[in-house]
MISEVO-900613 format. One line per 8 residues: number of its first residue (from 1); their letters; for each residue z, x, y of C-alpha. Coordinates in pm, 1 decimal. Layout:
BEGIN
NUM) a) Z X Y; ...;
END
This chain:
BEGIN
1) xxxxxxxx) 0.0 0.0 0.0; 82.2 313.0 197.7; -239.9 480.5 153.5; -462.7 160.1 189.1; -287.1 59.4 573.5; -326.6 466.6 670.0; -691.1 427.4 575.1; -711.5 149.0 771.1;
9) xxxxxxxx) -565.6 302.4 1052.2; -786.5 552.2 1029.6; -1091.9 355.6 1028.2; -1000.9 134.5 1335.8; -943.9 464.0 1539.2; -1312.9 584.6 1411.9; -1462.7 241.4 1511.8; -1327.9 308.9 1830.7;
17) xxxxxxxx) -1508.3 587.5 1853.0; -1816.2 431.7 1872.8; -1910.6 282.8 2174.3; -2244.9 10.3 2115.1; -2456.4 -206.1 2317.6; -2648.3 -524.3 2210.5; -2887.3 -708.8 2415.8; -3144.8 -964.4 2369.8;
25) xxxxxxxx) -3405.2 -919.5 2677.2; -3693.3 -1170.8 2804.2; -3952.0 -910.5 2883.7; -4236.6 -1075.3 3035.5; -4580.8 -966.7 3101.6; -4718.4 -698.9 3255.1; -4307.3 -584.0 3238.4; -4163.0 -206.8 3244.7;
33) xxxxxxxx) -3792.5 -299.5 3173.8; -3516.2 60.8 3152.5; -3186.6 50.0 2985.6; -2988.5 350.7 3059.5; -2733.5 540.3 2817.2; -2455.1 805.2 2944.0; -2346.8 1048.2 2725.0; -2029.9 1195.9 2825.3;
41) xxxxxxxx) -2096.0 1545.4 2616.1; -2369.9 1735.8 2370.5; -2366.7 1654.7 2044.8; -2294.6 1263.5 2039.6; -2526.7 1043.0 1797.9; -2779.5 816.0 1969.0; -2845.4 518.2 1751.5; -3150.7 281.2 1867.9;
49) xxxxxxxx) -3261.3 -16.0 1714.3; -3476.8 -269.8 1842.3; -3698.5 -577.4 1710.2; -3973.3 -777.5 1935.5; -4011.9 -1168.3 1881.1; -4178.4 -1472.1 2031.4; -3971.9 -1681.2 2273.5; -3954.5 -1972.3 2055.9;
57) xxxxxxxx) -3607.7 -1991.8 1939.3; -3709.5 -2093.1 1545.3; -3946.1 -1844.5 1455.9; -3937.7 -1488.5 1521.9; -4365.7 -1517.4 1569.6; -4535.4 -1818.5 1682.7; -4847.2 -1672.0 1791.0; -4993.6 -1371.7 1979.4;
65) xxxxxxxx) -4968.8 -986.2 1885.5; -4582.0 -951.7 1927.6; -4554.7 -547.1 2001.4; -4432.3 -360.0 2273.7; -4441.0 50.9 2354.1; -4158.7 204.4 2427.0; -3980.7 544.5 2507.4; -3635.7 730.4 2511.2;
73) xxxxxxxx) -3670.2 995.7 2806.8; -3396.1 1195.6 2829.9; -3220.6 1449.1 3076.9; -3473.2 1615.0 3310.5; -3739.6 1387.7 3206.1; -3755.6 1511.1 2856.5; -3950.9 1235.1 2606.3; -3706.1 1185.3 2330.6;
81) xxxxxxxx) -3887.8 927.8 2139.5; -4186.6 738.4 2252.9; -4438.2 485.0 2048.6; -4703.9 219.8 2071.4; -4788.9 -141.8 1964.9; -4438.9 -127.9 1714.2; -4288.5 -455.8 1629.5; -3939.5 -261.3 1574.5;
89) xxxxxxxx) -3771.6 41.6 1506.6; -3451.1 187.4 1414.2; -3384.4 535.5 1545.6; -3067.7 810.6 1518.0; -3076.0 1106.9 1675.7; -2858.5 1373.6 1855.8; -2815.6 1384.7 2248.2; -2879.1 1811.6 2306.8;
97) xxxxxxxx) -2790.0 1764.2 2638.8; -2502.4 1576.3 2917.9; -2649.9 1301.3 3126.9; -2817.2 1006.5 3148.8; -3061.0 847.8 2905.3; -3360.5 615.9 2947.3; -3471.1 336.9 2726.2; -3788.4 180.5 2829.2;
105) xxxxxxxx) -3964.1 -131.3 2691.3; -4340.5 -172.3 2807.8; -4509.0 -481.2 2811.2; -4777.7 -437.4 3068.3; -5097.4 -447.8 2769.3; -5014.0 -841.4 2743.3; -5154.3 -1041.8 3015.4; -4982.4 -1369.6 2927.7;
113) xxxxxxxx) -4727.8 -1360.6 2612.0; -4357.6 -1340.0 2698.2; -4126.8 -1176.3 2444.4; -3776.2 -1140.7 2357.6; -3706.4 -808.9 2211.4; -3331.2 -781.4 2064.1; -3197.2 -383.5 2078.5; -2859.3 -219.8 2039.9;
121) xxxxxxxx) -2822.4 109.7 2210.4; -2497.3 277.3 2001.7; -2331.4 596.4 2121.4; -2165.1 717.0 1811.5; -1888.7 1017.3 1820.6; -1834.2 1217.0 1525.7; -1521.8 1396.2 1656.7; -1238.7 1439.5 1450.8;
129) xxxxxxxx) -968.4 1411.5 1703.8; -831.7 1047.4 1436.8; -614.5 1180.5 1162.1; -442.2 1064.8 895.3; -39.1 1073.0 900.4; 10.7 1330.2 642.9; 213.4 1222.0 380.7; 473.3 1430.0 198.1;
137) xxxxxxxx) 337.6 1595.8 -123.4; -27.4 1508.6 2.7; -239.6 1854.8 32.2; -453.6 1857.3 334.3; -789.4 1916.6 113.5; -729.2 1567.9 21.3; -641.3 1422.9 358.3; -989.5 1566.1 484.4;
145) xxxxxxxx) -1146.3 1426.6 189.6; -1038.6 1081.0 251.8; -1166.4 1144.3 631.1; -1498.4 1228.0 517.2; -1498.6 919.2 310.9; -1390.7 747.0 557.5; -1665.7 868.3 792.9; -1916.6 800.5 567.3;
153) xxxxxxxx) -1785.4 433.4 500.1; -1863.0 417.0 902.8; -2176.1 560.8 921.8; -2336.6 325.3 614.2; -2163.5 24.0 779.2; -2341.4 92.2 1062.2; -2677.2 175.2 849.7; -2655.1 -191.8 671.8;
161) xxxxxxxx) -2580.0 -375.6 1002.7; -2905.3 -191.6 1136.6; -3119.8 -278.4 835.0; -2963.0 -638.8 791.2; -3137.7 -696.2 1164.4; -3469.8 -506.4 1054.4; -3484.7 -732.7 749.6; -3376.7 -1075.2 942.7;
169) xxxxxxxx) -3624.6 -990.1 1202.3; -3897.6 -942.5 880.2; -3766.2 -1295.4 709.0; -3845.3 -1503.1 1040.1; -4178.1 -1324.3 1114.0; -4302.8 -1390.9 752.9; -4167.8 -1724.7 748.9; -4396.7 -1798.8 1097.4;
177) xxxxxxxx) -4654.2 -1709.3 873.7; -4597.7 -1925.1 638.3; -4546.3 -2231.0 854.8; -4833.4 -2158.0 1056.6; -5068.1 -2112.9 734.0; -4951.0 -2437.2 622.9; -5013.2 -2626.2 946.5; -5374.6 -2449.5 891.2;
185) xxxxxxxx) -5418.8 -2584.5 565.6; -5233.5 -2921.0 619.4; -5499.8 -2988.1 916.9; -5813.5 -2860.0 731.8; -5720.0 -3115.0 463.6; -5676.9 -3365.5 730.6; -5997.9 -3282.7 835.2; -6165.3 -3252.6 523.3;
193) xxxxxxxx) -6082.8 -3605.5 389.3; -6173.6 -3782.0 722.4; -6501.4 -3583.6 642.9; -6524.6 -3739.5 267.0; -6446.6 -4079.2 394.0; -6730.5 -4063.1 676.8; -6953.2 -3943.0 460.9; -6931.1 -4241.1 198.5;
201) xxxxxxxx) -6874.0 -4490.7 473.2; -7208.6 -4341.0 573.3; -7411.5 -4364.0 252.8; -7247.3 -4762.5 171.3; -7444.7 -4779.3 544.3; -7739.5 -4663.1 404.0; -7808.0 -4783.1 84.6; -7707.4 -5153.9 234.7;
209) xxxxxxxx) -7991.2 -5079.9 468.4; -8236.1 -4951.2 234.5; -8170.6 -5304.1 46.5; -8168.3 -5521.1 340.8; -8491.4 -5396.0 429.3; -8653.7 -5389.8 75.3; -8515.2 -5802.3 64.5; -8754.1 -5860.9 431.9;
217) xxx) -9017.5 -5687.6 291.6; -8984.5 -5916.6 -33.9; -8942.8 -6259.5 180.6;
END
């Protein structure tokens, strides 16, 4: 009971070291929108996730190209990550340097189509400054061991939040397709039996003509 309320301890003091940010952003067109990050020292973990979808609030794609480009410019100007025409992206890497950095979402190839792109911007510090309350008889080689467990409980928490977005984000975009494909089909079948119908309403038409006329002819 001990162990299981330090471990806990331990992990709420990790969780506070990371410090996240989740938005969901109506970028509309022709739109350059920033979203700034501050680093307060070299060496932090820079996690960025983001996934683009339509405005309509059931389906993640309801028409249109939904894809924006976008770019992660760091100190000096320095292009940290940059792309084109992605529908979403999940991205970790390590901030080299102190100061501030730029995440940019571009919309300005889209003359008309609105989007709403959900992103998290997490700033993730690996310090070890949280320890465990040593315990007597406890060696230390097994105190770091749990921390590293620990740590790595964190860091795939944080890897199946990311992917359970990436994968919701996937579900609603395919399920668009679906329901668009089977308004598609659903009208084409529409149209195709008002078609059939016309078509033998048409021929009764004519074959009652051919014998009206063949009875005048008779008379």
């Amino acid at each position: 009971m001990r162990i299981l309320c330090c471990f806990l301890g331990l992990l709420g003091c990790l969780c506070s070291l990371v410090s996240a940010t989740a938005l969901t952003y109506k970028l509309q067109p022709n739109e350059l929108a920033c979203f700034f990050s501050y680093p307060e020292q070299k060496g932090l973990k820079l996690a960025f996730y983001f996934a683009v979808r339509g405005v309509s609030r059931e389906f993640v794609q309801s028409g249109g190209s939904f894809d924006i480009d976008y770019s992660v410019v760091g100190p000096n100007e320095k292009v940290v990550l940059e792309g084109s025409k992605e529908r979403q992206g999940d991205f970790v890497f390590t901030a080299k340097e102190q100061g501030e950095y730029r995440f940019c979402f571009n919309n300005e190839m889209s003359t008309f189509a609105e989007k709403m792109v959900d992103f998290e911007i997490a700033v993730e510090n690996e310090s070890r400054d949280a320890q465990l309350p040593s315990k007597q008889g406890t060696s230390p080689e097994q105190t770091s061991a749990l921390e590293e467990s620990i740590l790595k409980v964190s860091r795939d928490l944080s890897t199946i939040n990311r992917n359970q977005k990436y994968f919701r984000t996937r579900e609603n975009r395919n399920m668009s397709t679906v329901k668009s494909t089977e308004k598609r089909i659903f009208n084409f079948s529409v149209m195709e039996s008002a078609l059939m119908v016309s078509m033998a309403g048409l021929q009764v038409f004519i074959v009652r003509f051919f014998f009206q006329g063949a009875r005048k002819g008779y008379v």
